[in-house]
Each structure stands twice: as structure tokens, then as C-alpha cells.
N, C-alpha and C positions, 0 to 999 in steps of 0.2 A: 873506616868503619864507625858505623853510630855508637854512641854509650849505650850501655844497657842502663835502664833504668832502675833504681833500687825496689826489690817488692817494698812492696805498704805493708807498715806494719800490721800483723791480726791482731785484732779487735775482740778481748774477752769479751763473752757474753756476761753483761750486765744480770742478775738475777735480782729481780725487782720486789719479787716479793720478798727473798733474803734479809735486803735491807730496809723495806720496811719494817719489816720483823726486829730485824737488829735496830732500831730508834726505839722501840718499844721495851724488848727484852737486849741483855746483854747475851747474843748467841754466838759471840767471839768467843765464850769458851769451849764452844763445842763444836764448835764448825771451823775450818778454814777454807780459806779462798784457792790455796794450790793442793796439789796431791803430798802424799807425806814425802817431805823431802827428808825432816830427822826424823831419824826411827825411833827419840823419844815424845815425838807430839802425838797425842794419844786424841785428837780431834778428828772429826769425821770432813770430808769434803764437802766445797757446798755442790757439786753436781752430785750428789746423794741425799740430798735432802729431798727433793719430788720423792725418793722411794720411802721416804722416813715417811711423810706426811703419807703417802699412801698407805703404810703400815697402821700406821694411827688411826687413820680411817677406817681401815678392814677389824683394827681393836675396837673401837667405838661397836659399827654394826655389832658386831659378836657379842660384844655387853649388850645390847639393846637387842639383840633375837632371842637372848639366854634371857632376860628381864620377863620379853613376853611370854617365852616358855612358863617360866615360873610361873604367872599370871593366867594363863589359860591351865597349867596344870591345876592348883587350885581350884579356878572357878568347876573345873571338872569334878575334884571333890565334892566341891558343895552341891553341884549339880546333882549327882549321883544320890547322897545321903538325899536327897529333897526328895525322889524319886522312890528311895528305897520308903521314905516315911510315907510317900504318897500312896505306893503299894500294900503297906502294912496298914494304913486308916480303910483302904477299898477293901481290902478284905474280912478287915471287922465291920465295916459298915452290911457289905454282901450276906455276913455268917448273923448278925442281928436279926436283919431284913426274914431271913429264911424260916429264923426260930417265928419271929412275930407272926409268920404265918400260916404256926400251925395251930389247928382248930384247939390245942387244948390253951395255949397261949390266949388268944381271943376268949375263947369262954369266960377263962378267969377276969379277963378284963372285963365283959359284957357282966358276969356277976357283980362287979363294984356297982356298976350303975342298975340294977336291981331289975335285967332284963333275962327272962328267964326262954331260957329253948324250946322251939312249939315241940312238941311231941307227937302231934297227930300228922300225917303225910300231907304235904299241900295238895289245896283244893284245885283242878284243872277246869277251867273256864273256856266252856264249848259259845263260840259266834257264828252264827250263821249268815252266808253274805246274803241273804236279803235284806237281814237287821241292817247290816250295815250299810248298804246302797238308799234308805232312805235317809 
């Protein structure tokens, strides 16, 4: 009978980003390489660290939606009030407009300048088209 061949040993998966991370930052204190073997190492594994960074990721977005909320909430403020003032100048401009034009309004004005009201009915000016064909 042949030898059985010994399995080869398995091969942790190397996590590369891990340790680049770890030459940078000291994240030996928060990570370990195996699962909790003593139940007082209070480190997280590093096959959990993709979900940490994913967490972090999903924190980010959420600060940065909340950010713009804030940002478009505001600019709505401002909006509105601009709107509100732009309503309340049209309709003093409208209620001015209406006064100036009535005839006692103008009168007064035309008496400044020393232009007095005809009194007598205007004159109707008759043409007849043959005056006008020459």
C-alpha cells in the first residue's frame, strides 16, 4: 500500500490592507490575527475589520447627507424670506401704481406745474375723404 501523503498545510489569508495599515498605525491593539481564544482579550478579529470599515463608510455618508440636509435646509430659509420680501415690495409697488392713477392724484400733480383743466368739451374734428385722397 502507498503512503498517504500529508495534507499541505492551509494557508492564512494574508490581509493586506491590515498590514499596511498596521506600519502606519499601531492596530495591534485593537485587532487580532486569531478569534478570541482568552476570554480576556477584548480585540476584535481581523476578519472583521471589512465590516468595521464598511461601518465607517456608511458613518461618513450619513454625516455628509445630514451636512447637506442642513445646507439645502437653510438655503430654503433664505429662499422663502427673499420671496416673502419680493411679494410684499409687488404689492406696494401695485397699491402706489393704482393710487397715482387716479384723476385726483394727477390733478394735483399737473397743478404744480401750473397746467390747468380745459373745461369746455373737446372739439370733434369732421374729414372728409376727398380732403384726404388729394
Amino acid at each position: 500500500m502507498a503512503k498517504k501523503q500529508p495534507e499541505p498545510l492551509k494557508v492564512r489569508p494574508q490581509y493586506k490592507l491590515f498590514n499596511w495599515l498596521n506600519r502606519l498605525l499601531p492596530l495591534d491593539r485593537f485587532f487580532s490575527e486569531t478569534s478570541k481564544v482568552n476570554p480576556n482579550d477584548t480585540r476584535v478579529p481581523v476578519a472583521y475589520f471589512n465590516y468595521l470599515l464598511w461601518i465607517i463608510f456608511l458613518l461618513i455618508v450619513q454625516g455628509r447627507i445630514g451636512y447637506w440636509d442642513e445646507v439645502n435646509a437653510r438655503q430654503t430659509v433664505l429662499l422663502s424670506q427673499r420671496a416673502e420680501n419680493m411679494r410684499a415690495e409687488y404689492t406696494t409697488l401695485v397699491a402706489e401704481n393704482m393710487k397715482s392713477g387716479k384723476q385726483s392724484v394727477i390733478q394735483a400733480k399737473i397743478l404744480k406745474d401750473s397746467i390747468m383743466e380745459r373745461k369746455a368739451p373737446p372739439v370733434k374734428i369732421v374729414v372728409n375723404r376727398s380732403e384726404l385722397e388729394n
